[in-house]
Each structure stands twice: as structure tokens, then as C-alpha cells.
C-alpha positions as CSV (number, residue, x, y, z in Angstrom):
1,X,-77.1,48.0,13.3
2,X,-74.3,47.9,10.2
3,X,-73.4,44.4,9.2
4,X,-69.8,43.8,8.7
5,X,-68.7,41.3,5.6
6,X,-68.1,38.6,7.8
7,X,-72.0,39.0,9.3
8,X,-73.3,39.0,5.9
9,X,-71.0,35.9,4.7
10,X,-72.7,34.2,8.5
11,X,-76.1,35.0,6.9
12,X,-75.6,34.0,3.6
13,X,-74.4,30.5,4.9
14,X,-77.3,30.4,6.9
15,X,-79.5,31.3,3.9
16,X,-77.8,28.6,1.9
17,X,-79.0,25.9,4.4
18,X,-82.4,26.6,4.1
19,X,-82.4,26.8,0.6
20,X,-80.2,24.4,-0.4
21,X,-78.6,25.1,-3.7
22,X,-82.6,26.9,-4.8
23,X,-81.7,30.7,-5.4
24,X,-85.0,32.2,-4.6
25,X,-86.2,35.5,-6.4
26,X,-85.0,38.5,-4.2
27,X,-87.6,39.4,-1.4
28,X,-89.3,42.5,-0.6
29,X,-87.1,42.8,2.7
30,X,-84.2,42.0,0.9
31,X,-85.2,45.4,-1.3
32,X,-85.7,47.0,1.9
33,X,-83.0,46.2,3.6
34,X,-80.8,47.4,0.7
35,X,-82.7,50.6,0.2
36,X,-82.0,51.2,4.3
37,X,-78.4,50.4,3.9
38,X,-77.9,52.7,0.4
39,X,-79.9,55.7,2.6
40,X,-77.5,55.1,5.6
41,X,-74.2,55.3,3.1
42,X,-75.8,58.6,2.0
43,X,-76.5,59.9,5.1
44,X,-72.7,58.8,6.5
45,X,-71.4,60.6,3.3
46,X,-73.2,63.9,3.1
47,X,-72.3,64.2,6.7
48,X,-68.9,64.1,6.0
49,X,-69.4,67.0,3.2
């Protein structure tokens, strides 16, 4: 599942509400979800090599 920008903008506005203005310290998931993403860029490119 890729998220598009407009999906992340959606979940960052979401985010926003629960925090309200209090930017929390980055999360483990968030780490992991960036690490998956970074792998799947990766992946996409050395495929196209």
C-alpha cells in the first residue's frame, strides 16, 4: 500500500487533531514506516536497473 501526497497531507490533518498544535517526538512506527517506504524505493529502483 503506497500513500500518495494527498493521503499523507489526510493523515497529517488527522494527526494534527489529536495533538493539537503538541509535536510529539517521532515514534518507533513512524521509523518503521519510513524504513519500509526507503526499502520499497530501493527495491522499485534497482528493478528498473
Amino acid at each position: 500500500m503506497t500513500a500518495t501526497g494527498r493521503n499523507r497531507d489526510e493523515v497529517a490533518r488527522e494527526r494534527a487533531k489529536y495533538f493539537e498544535g503538541v509535536k510529539p517526538l517521532v515514534t518507533r512506527q513512524e521509523v518503521d514506516e519510513a524504513i519500509a517506504e526507503q526499502r520499497r524505493i530501493w527495491e522499485q529502483q534497482n528493478q528498473q536497473q
